[in-house]
KEKE-3310 file (N, C-alpha, C; in steps of 0.2 Angstrom, whole numbers, plus 5000, padded with zeros to 4 digits):
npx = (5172:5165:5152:5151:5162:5176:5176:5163:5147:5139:5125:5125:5115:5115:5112:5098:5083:5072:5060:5066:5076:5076:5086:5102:5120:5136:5151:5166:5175:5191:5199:5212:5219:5215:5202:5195:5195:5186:5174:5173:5169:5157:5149:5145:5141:5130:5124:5121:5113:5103:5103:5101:5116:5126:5140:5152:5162:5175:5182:5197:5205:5221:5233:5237:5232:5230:5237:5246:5253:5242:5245:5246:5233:5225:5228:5227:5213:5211:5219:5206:5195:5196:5199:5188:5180:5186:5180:5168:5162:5167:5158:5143:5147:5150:5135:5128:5130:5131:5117:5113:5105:5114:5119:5128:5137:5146:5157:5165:5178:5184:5185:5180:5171:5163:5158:5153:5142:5135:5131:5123:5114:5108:5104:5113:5115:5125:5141:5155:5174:5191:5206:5217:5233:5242:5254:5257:5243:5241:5245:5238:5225:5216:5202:5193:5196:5188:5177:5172:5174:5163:5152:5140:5133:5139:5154:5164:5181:5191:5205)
npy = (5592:5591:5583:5564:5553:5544:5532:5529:5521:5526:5532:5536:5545:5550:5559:5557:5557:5544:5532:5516:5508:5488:5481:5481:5486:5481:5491:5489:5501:5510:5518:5516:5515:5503:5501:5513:5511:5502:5505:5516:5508:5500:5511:5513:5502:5502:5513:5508:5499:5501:5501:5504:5511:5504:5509:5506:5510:5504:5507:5498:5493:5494:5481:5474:5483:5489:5489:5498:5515:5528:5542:5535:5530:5540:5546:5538:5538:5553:5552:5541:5550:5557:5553:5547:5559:5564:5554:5553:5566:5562:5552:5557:5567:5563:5556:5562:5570:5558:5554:5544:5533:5534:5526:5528:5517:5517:5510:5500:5489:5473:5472:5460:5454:5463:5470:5456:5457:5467:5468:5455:5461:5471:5465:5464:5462:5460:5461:5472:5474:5480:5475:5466:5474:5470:5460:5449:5443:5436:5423:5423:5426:5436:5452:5451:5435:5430:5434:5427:5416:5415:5414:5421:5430:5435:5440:5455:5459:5470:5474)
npz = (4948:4932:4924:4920:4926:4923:4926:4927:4923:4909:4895:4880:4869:4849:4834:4823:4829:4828:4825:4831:4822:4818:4817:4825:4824:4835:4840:4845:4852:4858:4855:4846:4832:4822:4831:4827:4815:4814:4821:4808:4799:4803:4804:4790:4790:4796:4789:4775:4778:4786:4799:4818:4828:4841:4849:4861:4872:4881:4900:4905:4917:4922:4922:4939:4946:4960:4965:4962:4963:4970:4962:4948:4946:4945:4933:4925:4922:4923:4909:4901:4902:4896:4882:4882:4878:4867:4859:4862:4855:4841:4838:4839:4830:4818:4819:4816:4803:4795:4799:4807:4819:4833:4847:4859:4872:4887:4898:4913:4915:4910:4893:4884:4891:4893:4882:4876:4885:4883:4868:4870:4877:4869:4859:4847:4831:4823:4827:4828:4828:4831:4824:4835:4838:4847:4854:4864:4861:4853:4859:4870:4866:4858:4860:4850:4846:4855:4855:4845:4847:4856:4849:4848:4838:4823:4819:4813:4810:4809:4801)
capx = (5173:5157:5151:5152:5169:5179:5174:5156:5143:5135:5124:5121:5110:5115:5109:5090:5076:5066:5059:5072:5076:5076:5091:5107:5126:5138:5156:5167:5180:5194:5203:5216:5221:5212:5194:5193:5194:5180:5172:5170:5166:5151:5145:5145:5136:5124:5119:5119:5107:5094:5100:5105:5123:5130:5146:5154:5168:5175:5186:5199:5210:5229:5234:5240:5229:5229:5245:5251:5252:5236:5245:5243:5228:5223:5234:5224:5207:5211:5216:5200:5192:5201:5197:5180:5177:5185:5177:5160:5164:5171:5155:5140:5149:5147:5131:5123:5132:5128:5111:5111:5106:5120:5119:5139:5138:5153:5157:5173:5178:5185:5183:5178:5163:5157:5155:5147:5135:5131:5127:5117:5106:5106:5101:5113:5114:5132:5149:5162:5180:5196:5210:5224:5239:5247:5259:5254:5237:5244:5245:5231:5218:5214:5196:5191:5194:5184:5170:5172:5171:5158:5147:5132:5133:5142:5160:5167:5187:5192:5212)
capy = (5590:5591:5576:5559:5551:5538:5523:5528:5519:5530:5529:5543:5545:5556:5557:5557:5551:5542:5523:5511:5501:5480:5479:5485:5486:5485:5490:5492:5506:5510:5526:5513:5516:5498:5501:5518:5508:5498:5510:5519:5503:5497:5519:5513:5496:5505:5517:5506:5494:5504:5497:5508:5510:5506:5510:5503:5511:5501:5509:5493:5494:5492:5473:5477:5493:5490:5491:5504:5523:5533:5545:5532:5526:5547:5549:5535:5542:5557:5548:5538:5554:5565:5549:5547:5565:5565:5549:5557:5572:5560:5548:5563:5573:5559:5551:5568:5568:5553:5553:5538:5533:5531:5526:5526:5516:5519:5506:5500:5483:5469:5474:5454:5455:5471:5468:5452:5458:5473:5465:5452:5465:5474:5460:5465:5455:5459:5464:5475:5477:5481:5468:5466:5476:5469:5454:5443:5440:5427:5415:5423:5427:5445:5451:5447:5431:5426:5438:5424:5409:5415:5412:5425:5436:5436:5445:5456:5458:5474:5475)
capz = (4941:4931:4920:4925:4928:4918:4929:4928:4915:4905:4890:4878:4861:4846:4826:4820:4832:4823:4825:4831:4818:4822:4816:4827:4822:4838:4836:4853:4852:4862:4852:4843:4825:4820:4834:4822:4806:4814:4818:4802:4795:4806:4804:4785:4787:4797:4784:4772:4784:4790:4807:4822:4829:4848:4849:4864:4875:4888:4899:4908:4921:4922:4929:4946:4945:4967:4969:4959:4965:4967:4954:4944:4945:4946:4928:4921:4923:4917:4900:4899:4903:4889:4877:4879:4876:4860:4856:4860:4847:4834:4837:4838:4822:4812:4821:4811:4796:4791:4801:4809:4825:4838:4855:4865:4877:4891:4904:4914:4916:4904:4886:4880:4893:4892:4873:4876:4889:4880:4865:4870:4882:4863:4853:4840:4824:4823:4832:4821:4832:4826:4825:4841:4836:4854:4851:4867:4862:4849:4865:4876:4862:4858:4862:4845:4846:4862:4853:4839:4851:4859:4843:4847:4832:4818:4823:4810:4813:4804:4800)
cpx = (5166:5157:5153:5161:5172:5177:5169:5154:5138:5133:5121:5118:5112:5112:5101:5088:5070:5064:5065:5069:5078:5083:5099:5115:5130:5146:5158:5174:5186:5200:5211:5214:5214:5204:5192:5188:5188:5174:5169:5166:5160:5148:5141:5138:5128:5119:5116:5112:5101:5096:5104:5112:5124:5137:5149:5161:5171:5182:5190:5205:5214:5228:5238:5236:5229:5236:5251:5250:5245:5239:5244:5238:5223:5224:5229:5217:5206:5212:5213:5196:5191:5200:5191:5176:5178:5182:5170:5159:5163:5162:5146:5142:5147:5141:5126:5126:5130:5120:5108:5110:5111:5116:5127:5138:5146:5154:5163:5172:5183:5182:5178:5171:5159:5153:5151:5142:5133:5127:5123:5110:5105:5103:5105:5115:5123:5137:5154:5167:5186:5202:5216:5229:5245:5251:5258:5247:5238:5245:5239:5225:5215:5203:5190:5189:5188:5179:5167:5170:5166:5151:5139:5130:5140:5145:5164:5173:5192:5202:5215)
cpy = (5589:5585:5568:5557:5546:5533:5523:5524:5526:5527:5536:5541:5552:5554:5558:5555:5551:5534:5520:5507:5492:5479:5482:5480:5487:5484:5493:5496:5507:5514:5522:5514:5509:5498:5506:5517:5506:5501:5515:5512:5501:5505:5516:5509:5499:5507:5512:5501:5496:5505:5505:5504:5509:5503:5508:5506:5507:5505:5503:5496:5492:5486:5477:5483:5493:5491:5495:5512:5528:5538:5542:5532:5535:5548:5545:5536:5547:5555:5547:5543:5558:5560:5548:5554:5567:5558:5551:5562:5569:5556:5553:5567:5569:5554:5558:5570:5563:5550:5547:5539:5528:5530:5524:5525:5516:5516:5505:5492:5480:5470:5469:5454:5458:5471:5463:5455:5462:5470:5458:5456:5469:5470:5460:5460:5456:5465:5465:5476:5477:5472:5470:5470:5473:5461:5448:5441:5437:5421:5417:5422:5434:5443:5448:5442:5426:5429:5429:5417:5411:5413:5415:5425:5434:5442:5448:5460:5464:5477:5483)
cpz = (4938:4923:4925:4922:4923:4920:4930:4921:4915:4896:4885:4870:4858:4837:4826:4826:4828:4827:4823:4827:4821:4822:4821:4825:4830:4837:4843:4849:4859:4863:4848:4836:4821:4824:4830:4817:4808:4817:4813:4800:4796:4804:4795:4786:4790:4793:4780:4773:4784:4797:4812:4826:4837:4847:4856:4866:4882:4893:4903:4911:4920:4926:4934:4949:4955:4968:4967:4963:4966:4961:4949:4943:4942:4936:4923:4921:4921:4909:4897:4900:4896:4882:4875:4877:4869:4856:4853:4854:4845:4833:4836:4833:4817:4811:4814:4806:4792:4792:4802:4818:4827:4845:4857:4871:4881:4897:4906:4915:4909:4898:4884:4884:4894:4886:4874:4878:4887:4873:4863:4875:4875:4860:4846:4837:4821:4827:4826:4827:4828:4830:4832:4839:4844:4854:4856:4865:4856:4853:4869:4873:4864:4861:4856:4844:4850:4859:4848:4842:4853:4856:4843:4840:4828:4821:4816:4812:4807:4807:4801)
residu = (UNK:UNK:UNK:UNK:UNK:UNK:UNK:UNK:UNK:UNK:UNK:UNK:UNK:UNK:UNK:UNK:UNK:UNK:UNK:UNK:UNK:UNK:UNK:UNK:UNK:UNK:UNK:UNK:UNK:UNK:UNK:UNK:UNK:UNK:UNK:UNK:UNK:UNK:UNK:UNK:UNK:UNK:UNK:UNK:UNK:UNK:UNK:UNK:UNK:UNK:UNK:UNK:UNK:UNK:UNK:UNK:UNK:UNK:UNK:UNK:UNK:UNK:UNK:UNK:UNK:UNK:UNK:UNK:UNK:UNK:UNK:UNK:UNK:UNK:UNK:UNK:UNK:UNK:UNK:UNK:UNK:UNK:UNK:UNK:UNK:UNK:UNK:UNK:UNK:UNK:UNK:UNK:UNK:UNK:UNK:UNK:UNK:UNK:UNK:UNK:UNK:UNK:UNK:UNK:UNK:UNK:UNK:UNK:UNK:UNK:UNK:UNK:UNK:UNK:UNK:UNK:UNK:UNK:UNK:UNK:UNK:UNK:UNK:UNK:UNK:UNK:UNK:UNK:UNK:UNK:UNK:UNK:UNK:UNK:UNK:UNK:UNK:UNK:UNK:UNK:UNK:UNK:UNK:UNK:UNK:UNK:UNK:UNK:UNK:UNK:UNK:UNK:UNK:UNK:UNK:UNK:UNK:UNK:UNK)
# end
């Protein structure tokens, strides 16, 4: 199989090379309808910023993920594999369109910690995510929310 793997990290750069600006935008994605919006949104504040972009794909395991089938767990690594490549595109097409710097990073684990840990080793001055669309995290708390307690950065929560 060539390229790295769904359950590998990776970190790629596309758009302008120029001097990092101070300021950075990070916004985690996950290929849903509302990580999109948020997405474009944080592509926007950037430009309008100055600041550079990291984009954030996490990919998280199924609950139970040990005691389901290898097909499974096989079936779902393909997905995460087949998502981050269209992500890639989608985030490199418009990192040069719009000529901003991106950086996409790509890790696996818990969404809520990835995004922290990643934007506290970034420094960035703000977190853009899309909002929950899933009905239990009304009683658990989406990753949103935990972004929001967690009180680093200013957490914008795009509908």
């Amino acid at each position: 199989m060539g390229g790295p793997g769904a359950f590998e990290s990776t970190v790629e750069r596309f758009g302008p090379r120029r001097d990092i600006p101070a300021r950075a935008i990070l916004a985690g994605v996950d290929g849903t309808d509302t990580a999109m919006r948020a997405a474009a949104f944080a592509f926007g504040m950037a430009r309008r910023q100055g600041s550079r972009l990291i984009v954030v794909f996490v990919a998280c395991p199924a609950p139970l993920a040990p005691l389901r089938p290898a097909v499974a767990t096989v079936l779902e690594h393909d997905t995460a594999t087949h998502l981050y490549a269209e992500l890639r595109d989608q985030m490199r097409s418009a990192a040069e369109e719009l000529r901003i710097a991106v950086t996409l990073v790509k890790t696996y684990g818990d969404p809520y910690t990835a995004l922290r840990d990643t934007a506290d080793r970034c420094q960035a001055d703000t977190v853009v995510v899309g909002a929950s669309q899933k009905a239990g995290h009304r009683f658990a708390g989406s990753v949103a929310t935990k972004l929001i307690r967690a009180g680093h950065w200013p957490v914008l929560v795009v509908p």
